[in-house]
LUMMIKOL-677186 format. One record per atom (N, C-alpha, C): x, y, z; atom name; residue in one letter. Coordinates in steps of 0.02 Angstrom, whole numbers, plus 50000, padded with zeros to 5 digits. Last residue first. Layout:
<sites>
<site px="X" py="Y" pz="Z" atomo="CA" residuo="a"/>
...
</sites>
This chain:
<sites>
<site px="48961" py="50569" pz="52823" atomo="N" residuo="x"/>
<site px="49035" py="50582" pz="52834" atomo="CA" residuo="x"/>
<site px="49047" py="50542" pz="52790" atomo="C" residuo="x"/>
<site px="48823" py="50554" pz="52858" atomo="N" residuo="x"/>
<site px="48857" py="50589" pz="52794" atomo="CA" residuo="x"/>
<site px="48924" py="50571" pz="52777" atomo="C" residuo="x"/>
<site px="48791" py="50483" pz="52980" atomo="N" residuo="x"/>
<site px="48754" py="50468" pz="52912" atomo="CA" residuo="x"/>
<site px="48809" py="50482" pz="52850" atomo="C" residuo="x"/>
<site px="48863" py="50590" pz="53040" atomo="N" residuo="x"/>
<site px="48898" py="50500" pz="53046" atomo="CA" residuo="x"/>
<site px="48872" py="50490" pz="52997" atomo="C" residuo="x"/>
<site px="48759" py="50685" pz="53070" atomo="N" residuo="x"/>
<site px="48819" py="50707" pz="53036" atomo="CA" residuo="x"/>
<site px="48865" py="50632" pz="53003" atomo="C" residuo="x"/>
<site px="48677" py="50628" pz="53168" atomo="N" residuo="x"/>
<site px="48661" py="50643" pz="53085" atomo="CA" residuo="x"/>
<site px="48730" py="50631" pz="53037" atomo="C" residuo="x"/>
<site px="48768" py="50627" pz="53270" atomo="N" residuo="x"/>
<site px="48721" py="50541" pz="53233" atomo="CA" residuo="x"/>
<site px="48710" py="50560" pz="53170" atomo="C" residuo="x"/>
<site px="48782" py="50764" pz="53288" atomo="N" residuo="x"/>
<site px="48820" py="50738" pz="53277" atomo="CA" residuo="x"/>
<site px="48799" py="50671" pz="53249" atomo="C" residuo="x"/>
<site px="48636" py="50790" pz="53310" atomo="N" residuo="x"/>
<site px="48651" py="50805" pz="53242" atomo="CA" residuo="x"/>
<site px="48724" py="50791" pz="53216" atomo="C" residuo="x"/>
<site px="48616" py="50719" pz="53415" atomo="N" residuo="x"/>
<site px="48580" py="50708" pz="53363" atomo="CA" residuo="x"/>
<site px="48603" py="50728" pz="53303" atomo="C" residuo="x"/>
<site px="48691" py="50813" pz="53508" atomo="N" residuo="x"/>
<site px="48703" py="50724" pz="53514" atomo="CA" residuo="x"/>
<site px="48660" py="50705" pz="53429" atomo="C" residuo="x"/>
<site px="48637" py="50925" pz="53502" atomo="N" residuo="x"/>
<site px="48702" py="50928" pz="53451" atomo="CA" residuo="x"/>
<site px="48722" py="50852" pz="53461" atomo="C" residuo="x"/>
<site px="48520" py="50941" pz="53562" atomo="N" residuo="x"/>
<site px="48523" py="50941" pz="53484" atomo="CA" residuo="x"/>
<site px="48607" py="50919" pz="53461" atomo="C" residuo="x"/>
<site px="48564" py="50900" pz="53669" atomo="N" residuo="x"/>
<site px="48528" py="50857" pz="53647" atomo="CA" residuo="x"/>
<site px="48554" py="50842" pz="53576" atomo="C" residuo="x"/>
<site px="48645" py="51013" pz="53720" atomo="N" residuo="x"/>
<site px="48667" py="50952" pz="53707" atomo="CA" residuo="x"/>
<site px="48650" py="50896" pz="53698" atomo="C" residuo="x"/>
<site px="48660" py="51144" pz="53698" atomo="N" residuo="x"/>
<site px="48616" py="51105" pz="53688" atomo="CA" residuo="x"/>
<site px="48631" py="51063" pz="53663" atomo="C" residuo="x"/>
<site px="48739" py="51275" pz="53689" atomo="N" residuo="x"/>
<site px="48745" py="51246" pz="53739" atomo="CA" residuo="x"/>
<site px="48675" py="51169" pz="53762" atomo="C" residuo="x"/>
<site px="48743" py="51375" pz="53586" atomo="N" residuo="x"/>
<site px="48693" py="51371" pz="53626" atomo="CA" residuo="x"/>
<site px="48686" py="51336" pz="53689" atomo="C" residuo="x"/>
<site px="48873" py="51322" pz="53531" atomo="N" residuo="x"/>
<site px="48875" py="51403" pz="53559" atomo="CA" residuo="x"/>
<site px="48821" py="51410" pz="53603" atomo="C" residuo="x"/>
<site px="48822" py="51205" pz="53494" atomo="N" residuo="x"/>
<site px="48863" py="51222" pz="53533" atomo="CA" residuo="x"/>
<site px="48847" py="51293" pz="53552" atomo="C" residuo="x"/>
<site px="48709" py="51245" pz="53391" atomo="N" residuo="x"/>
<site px="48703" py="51191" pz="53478" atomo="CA" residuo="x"/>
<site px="48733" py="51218" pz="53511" atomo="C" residuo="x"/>
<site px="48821" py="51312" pz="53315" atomo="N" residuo="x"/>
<site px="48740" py="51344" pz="53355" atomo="CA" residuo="x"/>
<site px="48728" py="51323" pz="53398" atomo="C" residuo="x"/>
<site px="48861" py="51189" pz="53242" atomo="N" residuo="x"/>
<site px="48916" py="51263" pz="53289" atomo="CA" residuo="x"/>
<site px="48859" py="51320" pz="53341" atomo="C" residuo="x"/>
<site px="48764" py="51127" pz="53178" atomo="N" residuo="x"/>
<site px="48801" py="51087" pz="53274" atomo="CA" residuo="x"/>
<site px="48851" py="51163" pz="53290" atomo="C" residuo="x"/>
<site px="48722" py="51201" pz="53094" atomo="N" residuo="x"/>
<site px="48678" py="51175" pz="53156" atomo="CA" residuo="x"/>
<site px="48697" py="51148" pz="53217" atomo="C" residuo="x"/>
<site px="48856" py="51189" pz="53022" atomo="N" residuo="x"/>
<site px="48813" py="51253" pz="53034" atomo="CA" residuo="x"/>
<site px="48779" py="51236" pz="53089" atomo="C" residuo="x"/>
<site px="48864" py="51061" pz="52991" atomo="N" residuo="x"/>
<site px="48905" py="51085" pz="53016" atomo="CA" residuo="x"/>
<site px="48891" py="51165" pz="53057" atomo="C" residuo="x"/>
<site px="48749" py="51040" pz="52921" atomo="N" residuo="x"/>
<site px="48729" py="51015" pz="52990" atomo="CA" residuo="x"/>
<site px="48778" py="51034" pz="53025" atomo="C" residuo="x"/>
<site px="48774" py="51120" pz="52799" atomo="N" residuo="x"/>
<site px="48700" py="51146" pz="52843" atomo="CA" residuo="x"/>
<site px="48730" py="51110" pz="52912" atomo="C" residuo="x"/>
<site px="48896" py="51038" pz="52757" atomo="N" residuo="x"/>
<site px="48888" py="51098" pz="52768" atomo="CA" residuo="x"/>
<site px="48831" py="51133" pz="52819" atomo="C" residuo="x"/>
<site px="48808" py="50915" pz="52719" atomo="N" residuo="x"/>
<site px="48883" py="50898" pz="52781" atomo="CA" residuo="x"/>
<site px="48868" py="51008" pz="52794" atomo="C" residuo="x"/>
<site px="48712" py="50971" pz="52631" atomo="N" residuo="x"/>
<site px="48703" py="50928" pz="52698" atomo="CA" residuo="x"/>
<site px="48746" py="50933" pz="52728" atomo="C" residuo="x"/>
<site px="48810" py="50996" pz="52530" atomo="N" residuo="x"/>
<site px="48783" py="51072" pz="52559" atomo="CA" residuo="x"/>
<site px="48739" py="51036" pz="52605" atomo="C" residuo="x"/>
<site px="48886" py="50858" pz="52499" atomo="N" residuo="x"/>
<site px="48924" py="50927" pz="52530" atomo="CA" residuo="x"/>
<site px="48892" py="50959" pz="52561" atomo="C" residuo="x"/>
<site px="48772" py="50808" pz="52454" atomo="N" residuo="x"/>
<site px="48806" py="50779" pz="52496" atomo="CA" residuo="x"/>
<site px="48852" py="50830" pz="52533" atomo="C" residuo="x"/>
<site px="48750" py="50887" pz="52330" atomo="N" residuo="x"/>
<site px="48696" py="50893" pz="52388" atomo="CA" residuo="x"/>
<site px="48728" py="50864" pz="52448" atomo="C" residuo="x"/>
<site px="48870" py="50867" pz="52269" atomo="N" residuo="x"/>
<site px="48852" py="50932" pz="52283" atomo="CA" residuo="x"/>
<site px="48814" py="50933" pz="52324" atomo="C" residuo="x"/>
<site px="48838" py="50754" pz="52243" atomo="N" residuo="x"/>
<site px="48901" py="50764" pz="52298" atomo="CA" residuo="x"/>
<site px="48905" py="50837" pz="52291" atomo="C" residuo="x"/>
<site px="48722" py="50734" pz="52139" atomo="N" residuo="x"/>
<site px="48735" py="50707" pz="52214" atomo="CA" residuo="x"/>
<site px="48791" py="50721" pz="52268" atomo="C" residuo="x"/>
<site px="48798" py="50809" pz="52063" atomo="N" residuo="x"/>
<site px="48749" py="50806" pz="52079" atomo="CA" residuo="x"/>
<site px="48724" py="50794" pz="52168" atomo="C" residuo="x"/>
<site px="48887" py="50710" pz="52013" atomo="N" residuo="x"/>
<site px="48906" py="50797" pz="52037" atomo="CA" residuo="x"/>
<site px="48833" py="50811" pz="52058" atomo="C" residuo="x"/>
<site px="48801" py="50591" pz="51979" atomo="N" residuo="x"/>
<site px="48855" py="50590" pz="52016" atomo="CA" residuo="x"/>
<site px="48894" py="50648" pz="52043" atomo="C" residuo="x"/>
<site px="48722" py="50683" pz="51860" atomo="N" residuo="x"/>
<site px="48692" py="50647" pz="51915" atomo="CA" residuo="x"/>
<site px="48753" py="50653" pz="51995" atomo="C" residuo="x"/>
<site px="48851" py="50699" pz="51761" atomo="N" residuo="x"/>
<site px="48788" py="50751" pz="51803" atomo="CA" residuo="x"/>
<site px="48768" py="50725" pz="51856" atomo="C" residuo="x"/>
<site px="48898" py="50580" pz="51701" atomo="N" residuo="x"/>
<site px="48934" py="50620" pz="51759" atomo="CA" residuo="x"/>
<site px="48897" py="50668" pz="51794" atomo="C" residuo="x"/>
<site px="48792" py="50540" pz="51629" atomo="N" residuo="x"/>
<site px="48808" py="50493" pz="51675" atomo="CA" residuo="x"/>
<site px="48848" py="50519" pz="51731" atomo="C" residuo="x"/>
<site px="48788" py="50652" pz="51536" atomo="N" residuo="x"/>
<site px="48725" py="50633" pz="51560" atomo="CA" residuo="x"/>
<site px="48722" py="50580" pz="51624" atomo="C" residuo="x"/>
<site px="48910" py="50678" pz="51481" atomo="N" residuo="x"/>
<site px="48901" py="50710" pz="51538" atomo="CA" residuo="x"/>
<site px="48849" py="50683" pz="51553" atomo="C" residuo="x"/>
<site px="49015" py="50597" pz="51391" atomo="N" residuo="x"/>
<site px="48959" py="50571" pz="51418" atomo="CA" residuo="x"/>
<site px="48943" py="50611" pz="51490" atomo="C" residuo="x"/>
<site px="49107" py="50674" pz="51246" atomo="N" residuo="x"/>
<site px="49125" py="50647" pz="51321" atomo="CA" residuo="x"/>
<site px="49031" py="50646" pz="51329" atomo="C" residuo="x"/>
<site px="49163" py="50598" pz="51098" atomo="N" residuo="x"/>
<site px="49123" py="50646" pz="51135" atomo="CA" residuo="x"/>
<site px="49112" py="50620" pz="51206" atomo="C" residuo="x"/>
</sites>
């Protein structure tokens, strides 16, 4: 019998890891288009966290 209780967690976490990389990908195409080049210095640093 297979051990999902140890594989959950780990999908888990790279599901949330994904829909983070996703949101901040979202938030730096906005900077941009907005032309705010604070926010998007920052959320590129963020983004480095994830990658």
């Amino acid at each position: 019998m297979r051990n999902t209780s140890k594989e959950t967690p780990n999908r888990s976490v790279e599901t949330h890891r994904a829909n983070i990389r996703k949101s901040l990908e979202h938030r730096l195409e906005v900077a941009r288009a907005a032309g705010n080049q604070e926010l998007i210095r920052v959320l590129e640093a963020e983004y480095r966290q994830f990658a």
